[in-house]
C-alpha positions in Angstrom: -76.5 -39.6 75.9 -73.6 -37.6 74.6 -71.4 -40.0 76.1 -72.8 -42.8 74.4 -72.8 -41.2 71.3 -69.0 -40.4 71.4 -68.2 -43.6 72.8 -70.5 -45.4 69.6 -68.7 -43.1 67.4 -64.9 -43.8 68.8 -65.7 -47.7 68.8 -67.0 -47.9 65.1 -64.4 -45.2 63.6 -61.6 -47.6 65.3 -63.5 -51.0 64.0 -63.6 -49.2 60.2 -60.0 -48.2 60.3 -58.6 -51.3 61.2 -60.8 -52.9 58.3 -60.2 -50.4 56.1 -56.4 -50.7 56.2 -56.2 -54.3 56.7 -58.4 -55.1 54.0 -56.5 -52.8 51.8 -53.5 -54.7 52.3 -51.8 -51.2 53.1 -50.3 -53.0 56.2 -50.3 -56.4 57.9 -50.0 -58.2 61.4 -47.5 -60.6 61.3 -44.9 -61.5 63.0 -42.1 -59.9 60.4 -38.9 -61.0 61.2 -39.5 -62.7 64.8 -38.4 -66.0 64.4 -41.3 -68.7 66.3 -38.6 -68.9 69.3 -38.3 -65.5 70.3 -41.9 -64.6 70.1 -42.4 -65.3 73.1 -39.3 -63.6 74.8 -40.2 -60.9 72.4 -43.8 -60.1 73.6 -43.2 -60.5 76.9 -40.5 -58.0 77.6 -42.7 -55.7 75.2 -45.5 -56.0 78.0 -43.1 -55.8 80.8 -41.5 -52.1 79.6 -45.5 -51.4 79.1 -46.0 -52.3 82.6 -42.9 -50.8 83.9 -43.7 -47.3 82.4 -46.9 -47.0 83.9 -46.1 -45.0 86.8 -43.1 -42.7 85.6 -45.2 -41.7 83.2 -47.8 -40.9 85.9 -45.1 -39.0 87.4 -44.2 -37.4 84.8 -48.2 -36.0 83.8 -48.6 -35.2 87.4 -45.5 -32.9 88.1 -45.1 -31.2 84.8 -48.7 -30.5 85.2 -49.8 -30.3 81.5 -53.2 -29.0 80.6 -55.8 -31.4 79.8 -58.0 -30.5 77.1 -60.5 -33.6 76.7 -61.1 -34.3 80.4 -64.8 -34.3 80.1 -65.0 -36.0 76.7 -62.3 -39.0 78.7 -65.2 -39.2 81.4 -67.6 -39.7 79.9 -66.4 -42.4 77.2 -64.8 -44.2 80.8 -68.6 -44.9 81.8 -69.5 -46.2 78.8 -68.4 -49.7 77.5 -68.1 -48.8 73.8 -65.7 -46.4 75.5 -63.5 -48.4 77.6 -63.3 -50.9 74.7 -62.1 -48.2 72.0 -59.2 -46.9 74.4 -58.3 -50.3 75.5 -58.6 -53.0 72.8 -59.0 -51.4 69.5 -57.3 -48.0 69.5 -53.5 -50.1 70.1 -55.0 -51.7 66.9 -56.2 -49.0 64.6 -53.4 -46.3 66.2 -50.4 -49.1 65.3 -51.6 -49.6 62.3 -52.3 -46.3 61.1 -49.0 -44.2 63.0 -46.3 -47.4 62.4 -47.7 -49.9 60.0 -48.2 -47.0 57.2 -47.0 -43.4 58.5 -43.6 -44.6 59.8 -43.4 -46.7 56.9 -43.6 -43.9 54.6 -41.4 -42.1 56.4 -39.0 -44.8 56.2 -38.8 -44.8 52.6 -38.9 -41.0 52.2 -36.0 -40.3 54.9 -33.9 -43.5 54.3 -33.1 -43.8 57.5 -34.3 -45.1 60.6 -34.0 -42.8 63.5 -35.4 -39.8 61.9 -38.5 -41.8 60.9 -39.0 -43.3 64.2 -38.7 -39.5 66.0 -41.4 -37.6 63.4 -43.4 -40.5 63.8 -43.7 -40.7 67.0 -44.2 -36.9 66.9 -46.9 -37.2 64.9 -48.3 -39.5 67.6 -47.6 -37.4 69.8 -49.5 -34.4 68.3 -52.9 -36.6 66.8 -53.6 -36.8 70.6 -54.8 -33.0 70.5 -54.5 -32.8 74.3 -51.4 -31.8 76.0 -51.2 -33.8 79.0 -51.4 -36.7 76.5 -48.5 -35.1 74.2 -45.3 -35.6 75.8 -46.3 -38.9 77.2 -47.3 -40.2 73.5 -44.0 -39.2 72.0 -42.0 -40.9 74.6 -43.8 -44.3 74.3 -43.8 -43.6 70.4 -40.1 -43.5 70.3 -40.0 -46.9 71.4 -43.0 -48.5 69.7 -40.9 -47.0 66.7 -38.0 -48.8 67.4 -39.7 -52.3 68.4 -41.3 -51.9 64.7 -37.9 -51.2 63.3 -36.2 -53.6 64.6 -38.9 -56.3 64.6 -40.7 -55.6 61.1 -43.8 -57.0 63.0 -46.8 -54.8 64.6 -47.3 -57.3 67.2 -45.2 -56.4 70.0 -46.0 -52.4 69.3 -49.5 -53.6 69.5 -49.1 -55.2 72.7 -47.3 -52.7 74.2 -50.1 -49.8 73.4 -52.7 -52.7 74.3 -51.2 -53.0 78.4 -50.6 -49.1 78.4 -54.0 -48.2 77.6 -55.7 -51.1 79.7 -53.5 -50.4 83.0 -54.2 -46.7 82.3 -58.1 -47.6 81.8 -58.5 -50.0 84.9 -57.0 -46.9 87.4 -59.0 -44.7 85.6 -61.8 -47.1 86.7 -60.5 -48.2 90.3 -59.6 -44.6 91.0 -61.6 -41.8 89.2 -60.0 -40.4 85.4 -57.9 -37.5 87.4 -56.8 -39.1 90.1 -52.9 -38.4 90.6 -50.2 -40.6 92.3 -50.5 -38.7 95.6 -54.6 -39.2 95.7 -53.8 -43.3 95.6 -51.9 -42.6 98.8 -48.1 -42.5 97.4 -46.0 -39.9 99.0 -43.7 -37.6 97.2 -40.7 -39.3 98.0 -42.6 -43.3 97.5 -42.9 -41.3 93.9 -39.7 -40.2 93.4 -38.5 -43.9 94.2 -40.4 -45.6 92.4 -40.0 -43.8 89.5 -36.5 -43.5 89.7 -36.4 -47.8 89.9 -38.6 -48.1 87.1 -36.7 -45.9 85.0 -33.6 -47.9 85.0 -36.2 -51.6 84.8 -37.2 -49.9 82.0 -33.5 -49.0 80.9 -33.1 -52.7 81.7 -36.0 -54.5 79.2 -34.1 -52.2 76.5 -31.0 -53.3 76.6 -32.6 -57.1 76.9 -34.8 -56.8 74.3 -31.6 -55.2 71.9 -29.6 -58.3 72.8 -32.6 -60.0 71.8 -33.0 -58.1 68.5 -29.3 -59.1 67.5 -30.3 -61.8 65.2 -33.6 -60.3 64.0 -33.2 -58.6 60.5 -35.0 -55.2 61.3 -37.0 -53.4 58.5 -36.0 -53.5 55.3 -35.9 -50.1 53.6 -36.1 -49.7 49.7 -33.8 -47.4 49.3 -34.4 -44.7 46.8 -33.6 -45.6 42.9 -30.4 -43.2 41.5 -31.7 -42.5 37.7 -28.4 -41.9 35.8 -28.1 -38.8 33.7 -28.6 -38.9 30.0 -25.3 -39.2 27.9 -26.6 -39.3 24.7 -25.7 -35.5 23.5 -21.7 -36.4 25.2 -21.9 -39.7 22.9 -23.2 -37.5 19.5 -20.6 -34.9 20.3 -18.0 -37.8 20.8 -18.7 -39.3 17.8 -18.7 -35.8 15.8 -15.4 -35.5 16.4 
């Protein structure tokens, strides 16, 4: 029962947020500055890096060994539908909105520049986990979700991208059991290390491809902060005095 209730409650607080934000006009999904060609190429190097990431970051949970504070609560919403459907299809919605469409937004026009955005933001993402083992892992892929926003103006590909995480993360969870590590599906230390290692530098790879792609993409425009100039009024009086 507790389950279901949590599970309830994490579907319709996802399903309000994105209406509430949406509606608002506080932030959109469009495609920003992706032109209709590159959409494609666009997306689906997004969802590659996604895929790609999946198990160095299961590397990196399993040997830094980071303290998991919402075990349980993660259990229980993984055997309830409302559950798997908040962490797999509507928190990449109501998360990109919230910590790129308006957060790094903000924080775009309040720093005026786009790097130091992108790192408190993903930060931020980082720490609205509230569980440790969920922490490091959040920053990392919020960096980049950061910088496809920047570059891209669009919340699509982020979207995407948080969409594949969640849902590959969700299905193991599922196939496996929630705290299964790499060594209890029957990869060795050393398969680990290898793997990793490889998908480190695929993902290294899709980054560089998708900058080459980003060349002629106009990334985010920032307003940049109005200069008011001083009053000379009292200089002109005491001009004109003498």
């Amino acid at each position: 029962m507790q389950g279901t209730v949590m599970s309830l409650g994490m579907f319709l607080g996802d399903l309000a947020a994105i209406w509430f934000f949406l509606s608002r006009r506080r932030t959109t999904i469009q495609w920003g500055a992706i032109t209709r060609a590159d959409r494609w190429p666009v997306c689906l190097l997004a969802m590659l890096l996604a895929v790609a990431w999946i198990i160095p970051d299961a590397f990196l949970m399993q040997w830094a060994a980071f303290e998991d504070n919402l075990e349980e609560e993660f259990k229980m919403m993984m055997n309830n539908p409302f559950g798997i459907l908040s962490i797999s299809v509507l928190a990449p919605f109501s998360e990109e909105i919230i910590c790129r469409g308006i957060i790094m937004t903000i924080l775009l026009k309040m720093l005026g520049k786009p790097w130091p955005a992108i790192i408190v933001s993903a930060l931020l993402f980082g720490i609205i986990h509230l569980n440790p083992v969920q922490t490091v892992s959040a920053t990392i892929i919020g960096i980049v979700l950061g910088w496809l926003y920047y570059r891209t103006g669009s919340l699509i590909p982020c979207i995407l991208v948080h969409f594949v995480n969640n849902s590959i993360a969700t299905a193991l969870s599922l196939i496996y059991s929630y705290d299964a590590t790499m060594t209890d599906m029957g990869l060795g230390i050393d398969m680990q290390v290898m793997l990793s290692a490889c998908l480190m530098v695929l993902c290294a790879f899709l980054i560089f491809r998708l900058n080459l792609l980003f060349r002629h993409i106009q990334p985010l425009q920032i307003e940049e902060k109005s200069v008011v100039p001083e009053p000379v009024v009292a200089e002109t009086a005491n001009n004109n005095m003498d």
